[in-house]
C-alpha positions in Angstrom: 0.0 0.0 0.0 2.4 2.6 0.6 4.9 1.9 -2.4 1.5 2.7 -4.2 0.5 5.4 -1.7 4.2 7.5 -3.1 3.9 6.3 -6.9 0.4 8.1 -7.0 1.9 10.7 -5.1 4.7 11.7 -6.8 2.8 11.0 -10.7 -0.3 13.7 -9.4 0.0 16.7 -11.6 1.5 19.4 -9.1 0.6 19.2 -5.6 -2.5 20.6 -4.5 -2.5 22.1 -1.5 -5.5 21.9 1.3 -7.4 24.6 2.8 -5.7 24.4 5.9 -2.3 24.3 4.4 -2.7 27.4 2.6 -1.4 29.9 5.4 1.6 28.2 6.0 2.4 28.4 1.6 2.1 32.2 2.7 4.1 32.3 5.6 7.2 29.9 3.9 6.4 32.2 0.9 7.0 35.6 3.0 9.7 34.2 4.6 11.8 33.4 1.7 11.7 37.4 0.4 14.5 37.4 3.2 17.5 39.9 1.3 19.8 36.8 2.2 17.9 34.9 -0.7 18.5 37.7 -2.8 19.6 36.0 -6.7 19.5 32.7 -4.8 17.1 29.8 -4.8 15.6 28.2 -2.3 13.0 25.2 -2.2 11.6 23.2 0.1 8.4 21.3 1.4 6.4 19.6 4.6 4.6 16.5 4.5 2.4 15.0 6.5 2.4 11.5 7.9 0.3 10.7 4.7 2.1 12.4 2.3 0.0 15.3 2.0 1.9 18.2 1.3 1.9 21.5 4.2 3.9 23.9 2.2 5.9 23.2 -1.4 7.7 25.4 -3.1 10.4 24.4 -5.9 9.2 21.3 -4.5 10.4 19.4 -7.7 13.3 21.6 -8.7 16.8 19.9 -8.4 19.0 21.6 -5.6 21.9 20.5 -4.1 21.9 19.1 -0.9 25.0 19.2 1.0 25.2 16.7 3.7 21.1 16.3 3.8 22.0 13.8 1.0 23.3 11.4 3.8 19.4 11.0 4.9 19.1 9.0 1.3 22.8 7.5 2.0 21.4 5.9 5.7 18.3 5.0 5.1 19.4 2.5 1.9 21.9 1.2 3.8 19.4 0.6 7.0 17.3 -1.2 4.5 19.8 -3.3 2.9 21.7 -4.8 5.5 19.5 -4.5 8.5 20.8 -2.0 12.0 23.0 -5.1 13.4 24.5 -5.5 10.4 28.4 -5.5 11.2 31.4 -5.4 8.8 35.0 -7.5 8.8 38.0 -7.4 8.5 40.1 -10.6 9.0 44.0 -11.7 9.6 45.5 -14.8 7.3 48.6 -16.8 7.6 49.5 -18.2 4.1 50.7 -21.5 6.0 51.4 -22.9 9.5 54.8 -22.2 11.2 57.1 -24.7 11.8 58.3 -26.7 14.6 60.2 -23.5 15.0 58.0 -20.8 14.6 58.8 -20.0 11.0 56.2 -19.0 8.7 57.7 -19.6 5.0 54.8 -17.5 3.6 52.9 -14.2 4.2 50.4 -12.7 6.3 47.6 -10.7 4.3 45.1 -8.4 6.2 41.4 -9.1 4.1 40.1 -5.2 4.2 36.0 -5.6 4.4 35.3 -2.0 4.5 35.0 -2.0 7.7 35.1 2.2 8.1 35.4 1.7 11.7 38.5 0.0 12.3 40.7 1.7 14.9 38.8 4.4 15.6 37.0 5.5 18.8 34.0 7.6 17.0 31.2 4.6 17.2 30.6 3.1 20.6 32.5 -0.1 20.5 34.9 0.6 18.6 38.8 0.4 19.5 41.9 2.7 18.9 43.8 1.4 15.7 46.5 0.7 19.1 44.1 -1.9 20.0 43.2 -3.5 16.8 46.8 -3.9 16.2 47.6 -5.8 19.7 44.3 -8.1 19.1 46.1 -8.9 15.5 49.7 -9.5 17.1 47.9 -11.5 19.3 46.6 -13.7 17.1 50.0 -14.0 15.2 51.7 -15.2 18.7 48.6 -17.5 19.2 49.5 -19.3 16.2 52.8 -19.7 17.7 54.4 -17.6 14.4 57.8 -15.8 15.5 59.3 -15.1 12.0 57.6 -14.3 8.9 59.3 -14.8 5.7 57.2 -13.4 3.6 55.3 -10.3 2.9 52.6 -8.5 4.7 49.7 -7.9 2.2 46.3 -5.6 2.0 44.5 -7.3 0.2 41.6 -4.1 -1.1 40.6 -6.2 -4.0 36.7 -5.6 -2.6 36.6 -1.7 -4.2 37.6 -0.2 -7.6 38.1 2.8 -8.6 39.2 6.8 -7.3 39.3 7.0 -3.6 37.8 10.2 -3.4 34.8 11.0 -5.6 36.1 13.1 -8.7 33.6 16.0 -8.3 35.0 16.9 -4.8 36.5 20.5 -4.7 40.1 20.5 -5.1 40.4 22.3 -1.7 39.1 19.9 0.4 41.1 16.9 -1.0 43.8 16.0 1.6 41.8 17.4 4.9 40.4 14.8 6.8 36.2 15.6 6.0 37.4 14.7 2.4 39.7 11.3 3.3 39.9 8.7 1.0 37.6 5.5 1.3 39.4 2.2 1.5 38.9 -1.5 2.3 40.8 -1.3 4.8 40.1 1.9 6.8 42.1 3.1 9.9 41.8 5.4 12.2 39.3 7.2 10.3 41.6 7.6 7.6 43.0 10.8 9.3 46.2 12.0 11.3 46.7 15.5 13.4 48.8 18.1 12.3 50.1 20.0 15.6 51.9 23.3 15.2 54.0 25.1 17.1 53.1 27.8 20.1 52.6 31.4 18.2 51.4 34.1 19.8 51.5 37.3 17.4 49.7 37.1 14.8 50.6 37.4 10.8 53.2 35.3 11.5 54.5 32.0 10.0 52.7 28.8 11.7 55.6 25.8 11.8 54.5 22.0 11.7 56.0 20.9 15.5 54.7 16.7 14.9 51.8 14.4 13.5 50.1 12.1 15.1 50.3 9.2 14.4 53.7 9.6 12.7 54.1 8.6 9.2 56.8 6.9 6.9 57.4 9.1 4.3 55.1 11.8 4.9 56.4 15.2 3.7 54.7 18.4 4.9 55.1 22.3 3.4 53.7 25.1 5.9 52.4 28.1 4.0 50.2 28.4 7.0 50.2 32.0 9.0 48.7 33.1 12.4 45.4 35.4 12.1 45.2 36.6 16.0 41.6 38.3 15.3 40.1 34.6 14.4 39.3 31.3 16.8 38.7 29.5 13.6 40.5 26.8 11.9 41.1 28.1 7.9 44.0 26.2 7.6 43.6 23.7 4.6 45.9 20.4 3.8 46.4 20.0 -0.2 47.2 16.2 -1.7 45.6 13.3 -3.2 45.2 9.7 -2.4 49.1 7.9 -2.0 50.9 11.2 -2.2 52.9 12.0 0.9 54.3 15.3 -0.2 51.6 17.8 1.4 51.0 21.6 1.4 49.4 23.4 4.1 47.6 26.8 3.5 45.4 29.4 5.2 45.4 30.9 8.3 45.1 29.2 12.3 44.1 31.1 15.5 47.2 32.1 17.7 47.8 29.9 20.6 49.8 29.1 23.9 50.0 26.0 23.3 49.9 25.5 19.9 47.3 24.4 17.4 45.9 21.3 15.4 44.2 20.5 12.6 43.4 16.9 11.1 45.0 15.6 7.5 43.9 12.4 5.2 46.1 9.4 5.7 47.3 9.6 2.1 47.1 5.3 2.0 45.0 3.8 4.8 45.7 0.3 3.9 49.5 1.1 3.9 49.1 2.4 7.4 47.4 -0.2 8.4 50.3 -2.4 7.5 52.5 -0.6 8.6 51.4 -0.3 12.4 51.0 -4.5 12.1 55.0 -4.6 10.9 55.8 -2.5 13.9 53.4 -3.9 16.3 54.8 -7.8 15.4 58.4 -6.0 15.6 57.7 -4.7 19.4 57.1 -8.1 20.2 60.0 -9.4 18.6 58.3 -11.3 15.6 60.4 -11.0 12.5 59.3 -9.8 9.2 61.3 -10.3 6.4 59.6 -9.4 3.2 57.7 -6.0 2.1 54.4 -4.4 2.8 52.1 -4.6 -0.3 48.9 -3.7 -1.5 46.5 -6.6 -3.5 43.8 -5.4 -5.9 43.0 -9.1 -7.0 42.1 -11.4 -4.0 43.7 -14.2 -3.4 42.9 -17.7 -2.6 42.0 -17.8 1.0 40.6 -21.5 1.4 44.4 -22.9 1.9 45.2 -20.2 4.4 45.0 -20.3 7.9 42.1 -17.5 9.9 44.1 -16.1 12.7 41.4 -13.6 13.5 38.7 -11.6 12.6 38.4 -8.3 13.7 33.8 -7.1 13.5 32.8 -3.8 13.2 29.6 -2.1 15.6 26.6 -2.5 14.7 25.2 -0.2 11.6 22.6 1.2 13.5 25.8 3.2 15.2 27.6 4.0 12.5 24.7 5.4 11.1 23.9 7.5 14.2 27.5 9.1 13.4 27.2 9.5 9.8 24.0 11.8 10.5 24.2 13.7 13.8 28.1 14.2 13.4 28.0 14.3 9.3 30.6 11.7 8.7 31.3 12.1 5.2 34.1 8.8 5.5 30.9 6.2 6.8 28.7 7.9 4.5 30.8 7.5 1.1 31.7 3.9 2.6 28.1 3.1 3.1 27.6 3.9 -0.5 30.3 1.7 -2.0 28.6 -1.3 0.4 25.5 -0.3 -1.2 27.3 -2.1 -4.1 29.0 -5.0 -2.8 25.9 -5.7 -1.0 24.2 -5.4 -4.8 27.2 -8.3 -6.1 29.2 -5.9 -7.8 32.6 -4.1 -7.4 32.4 -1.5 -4.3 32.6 1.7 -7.0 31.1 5.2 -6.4 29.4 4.8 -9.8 28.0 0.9 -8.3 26.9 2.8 -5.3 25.3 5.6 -6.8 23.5 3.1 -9.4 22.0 1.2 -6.4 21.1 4.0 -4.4 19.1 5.4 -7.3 17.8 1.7 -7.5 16.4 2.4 -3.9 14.6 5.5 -5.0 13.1 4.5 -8.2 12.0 0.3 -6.8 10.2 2.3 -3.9 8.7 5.0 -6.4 10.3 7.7 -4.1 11.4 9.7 -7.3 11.7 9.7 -10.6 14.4 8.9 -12.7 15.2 13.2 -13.5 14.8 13.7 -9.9 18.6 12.8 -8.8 21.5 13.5 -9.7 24.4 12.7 -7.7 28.6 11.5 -7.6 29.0 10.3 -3.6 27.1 9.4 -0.7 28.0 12.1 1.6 26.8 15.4 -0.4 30.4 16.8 -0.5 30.6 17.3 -4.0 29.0 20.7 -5.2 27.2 18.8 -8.3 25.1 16.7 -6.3 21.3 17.6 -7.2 18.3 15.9 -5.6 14.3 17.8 -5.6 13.4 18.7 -2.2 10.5 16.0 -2.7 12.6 13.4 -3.2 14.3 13.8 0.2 10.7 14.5 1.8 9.7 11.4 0.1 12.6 9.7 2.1 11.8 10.7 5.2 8.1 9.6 4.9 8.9 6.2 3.7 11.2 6.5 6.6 8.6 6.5 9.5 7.2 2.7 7.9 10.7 1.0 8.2 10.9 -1.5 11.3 14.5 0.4 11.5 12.6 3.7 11.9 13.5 4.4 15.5 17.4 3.7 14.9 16.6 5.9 11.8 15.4 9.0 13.5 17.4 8.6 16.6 20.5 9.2 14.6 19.8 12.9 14.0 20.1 15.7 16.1 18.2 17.7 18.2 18.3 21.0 18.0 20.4 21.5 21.4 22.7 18.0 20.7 26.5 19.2 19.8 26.1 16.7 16.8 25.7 18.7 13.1 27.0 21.6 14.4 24.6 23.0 16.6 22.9 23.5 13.5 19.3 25.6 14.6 21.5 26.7 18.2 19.4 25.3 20.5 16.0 27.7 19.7 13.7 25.8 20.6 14.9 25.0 24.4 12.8 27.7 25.7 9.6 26.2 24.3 10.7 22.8 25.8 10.1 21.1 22.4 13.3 20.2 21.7 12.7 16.6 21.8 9.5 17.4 19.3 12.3 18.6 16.8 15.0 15.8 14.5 17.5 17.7 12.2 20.1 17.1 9.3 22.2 19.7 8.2 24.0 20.8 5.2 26.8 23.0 4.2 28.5 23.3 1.7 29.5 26.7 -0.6 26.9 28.7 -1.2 24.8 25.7 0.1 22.7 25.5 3.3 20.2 22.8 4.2 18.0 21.4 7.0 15.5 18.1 6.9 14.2 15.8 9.2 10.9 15.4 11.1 8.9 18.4 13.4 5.7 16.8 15.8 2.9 19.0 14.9 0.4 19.8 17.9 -1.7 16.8 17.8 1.8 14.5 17.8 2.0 13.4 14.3 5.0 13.4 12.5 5.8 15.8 9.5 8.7 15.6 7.3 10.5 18.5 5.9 13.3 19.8 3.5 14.4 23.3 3.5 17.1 24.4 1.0 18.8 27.2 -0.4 21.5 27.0 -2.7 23.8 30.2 -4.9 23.5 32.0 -1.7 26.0 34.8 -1.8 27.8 34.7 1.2 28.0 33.0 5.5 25.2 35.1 6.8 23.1 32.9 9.7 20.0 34.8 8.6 19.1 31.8 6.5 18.6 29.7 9.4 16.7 31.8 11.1 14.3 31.9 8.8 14.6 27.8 8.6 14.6 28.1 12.3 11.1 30.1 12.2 9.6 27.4 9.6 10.2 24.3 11.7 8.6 26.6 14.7 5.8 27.2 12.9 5.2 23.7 11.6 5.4 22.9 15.3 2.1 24.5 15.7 0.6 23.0 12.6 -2.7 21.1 14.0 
């Protein structure tokens, strides 16, 4: 019923709007003569719980979303593999060691896109420290004290660039921009600490990284603006390339400043903190670390372990209410795998428009989009599309993980995004949020309880905005309110 419920929905010439409806049209309408939308454009729309629409406007017209896209992102990969769904990443010896201890053979790490691994962002999940010790572990276990062969990644699961093509230029080689990977670590990141600078205008030295890494080459163009808190500092690179440039400006401080980098090879650190960690514990490797983009035969070798990811359900939470563009790109190459192909970003985006076109949530003009996390500038999706999203949303049996997974408007997840305004009214609860920002490009959806309780979906965008001034979310601030009173 509701498959057919959206189909008719979204084929009805125009959407005709009720009675009741009609003064908040005029009140979004009046809004959005702000001077901030001035040569922009902005659309947006409300629906009810049965799809009925409270407001439209540019309801069919493709805008880009920013990071609202991750709503579509989430809820196909809630669907596809279920909330508990977890991801692996497993440990092989190539052959048992001798009487002595010797493996004649390699060790190969199976990457299984596990975006987790060795990070602390999910609840459950371990430092990359950790996950190395439970893999030397393992290795000791099977009573292996040299290795004569190499130590291999095997990232034969994905194809393709590691970053999306269409992602600006400037963001490549910062860490809201790192590279996907089979074989994530540590949230594919490092920190760059500079030194103490108090004076402003004044050159801002690299002092270390954390972790450190083999090879890494960095180039400071960086200076010290002591009128500014913020972070405008910018890391420029590419996937694999360890010679990096640092630009822009960083706050003065006492005790100096950071700012967080892509690893420029995730699967080579990865294998290079197993080398080190089997090292510390005095287990000889002799060969070379190397990278496999066909898989190899695994039914001969032995499983020393097998490291799980959490659960989806709180990866997913992470993706929306702290806009994790890493998980959310992820999630869309496993879209793919999950489909029996190659984890691409062009499989991924293929069977996330699969989602919305089997369920009849759009039609086949009504997206347009290059990643799963909305940080490329070209991604284009109707506002009615998303609404439709977050409608079909409230049937899933995974609903609850679903909407729990955005914020609030006074949770420090999405940036604080509508700055806690609705706290006085004591309806912040009543109120679940997705931001997006991008240039030029700022977005809200989610889901507002009217006054009798029922949930209303809604998508509010403006895009070719001309500058950073907050008025436009105050005026997406005084829509929600007012859907809040909608009866």
């Amino acid at each position: 019923m509701i498959f057919a419920r959206f189909l008719l929905f979204i084929l009805a010439t125009g959407l005709s709007l009720s009675v009741s409806a009609q003064p908040l049209q005029d009140f979004v309408q009046e809004k959005i003569h702000h001077p901030v939308l001035q040569g922009a454009l902005w659309g947006g729309v409300a629906l009810d719980i049965q799809s009925k629409p409270l407001f439209a406007i540019n309801e069919n017209t493709r805008l880009t979303p920013a990071s609202t896209l991750k709503l579509v992102t989430t809820a196909a990969a809630l669907e596809a593999f279920g909330p508990h769904h977890r991801f692996e990443t497993k440990l092989y010896a190539q052959n048992i060691p001798d009487e002595k201890g010797i493996l004649t053979g390699s060790l190969y790490l199976q990457g299984g896109g596990d975006m987790t691994l060795g990070s602390t962002r999910v609840t459950g999940a371990e430092t990359w420290q950790t996950v190395v010790n439970k893999w030397v572990q393992a290795v000791q276990k099977a009573g292996i004290k040299q290795i004569k062969g190499n130590l291999y990644a095997d990232v034969s699961i994905f194809e393709g660039p590691a970053v999306t093509p269409k992602v600006n230029w400037e963001n490549i080689g910062n860490y809201y921009a790192a590279p996907a990977s089979p074989l994530c670590f540590n949230d594919n990141l490092f920190e760059i600490h500079f030194k103490p600078q108090l004076r402003g205008d004044q050159p801002a030295e690299v002092d270390y990284t954390v972790p450190q890494l083999s090879g890494l080459q960095l180039q400071s163009f960086v200076t010290t603006d002591g009128k500014s808190k913020k972070d405008n500092a910018y890391v420029y690179g590419a996937p694999e390339q360890y010679e990096l440039k640092i630009f822009g400006t960083i706050p003065t401080s006492l005790r100096g400043f950071m700012i967080k980098g892509a690893l420029p090879d995730p699967a080579l650190f990865a294998l290079q903190a197993l080398r080190q960690g089997l090292q510390d514990k005095g287990i000889i490797v002799e060969g070379n670390l190397k990278k496999l983009s066909q898989k190899p035969d695994y039914s001969a070798m032995s499983l020393l372990h097998t490291y799980q990811s959490p659960e989806l359900k709180d990866i997913v939470l992470i993706v929306n209410k702290r806009s994790f563009n890493l998980y959310a790109d992820m999630l869309l190459r496993h879209l793919a795998l999950h489909a029996g192909q190659k984890g691409s970003v062009e499989n991924g985006v293929q069977q996330l428009k699969k989602f919305l076109l089997d369920r009849h949530l759009a039609g086949p003009n009504d997206i347009i989009v290059y990643d799963g996390s909305g940080l490329a500038r070209d991604n284009l999706i109707t506002p009615l599309t998303l609404a439709n999203v977050l409608n079909y949303m409230t049937q899933s049996p995974h609903f609850d993980y679903y909407y729990k997974s955005l914020a609030t408007p006074d949770d420090r997840g999405d940036l604080l995004l509508l700055r806690k305004f609705l706290k006085p009214l004591k309806k912040v609860e009543e109120v679940r949020v997705k931001g997006g920002t991008i240039d030029n490009v700022k977005a809200a959806a989610g889901y507002v309880r009217g006054e009798n309780g029922q949930l209303i979906s809604f998508v509010l965008m403006a895009n070719n905005l001309a500058g950073k001034d907050e008025a436009l979310f105050r005026i997406h601030e005084d829509i929600i309110k007012e859907l809040l009173k909608t009866p």
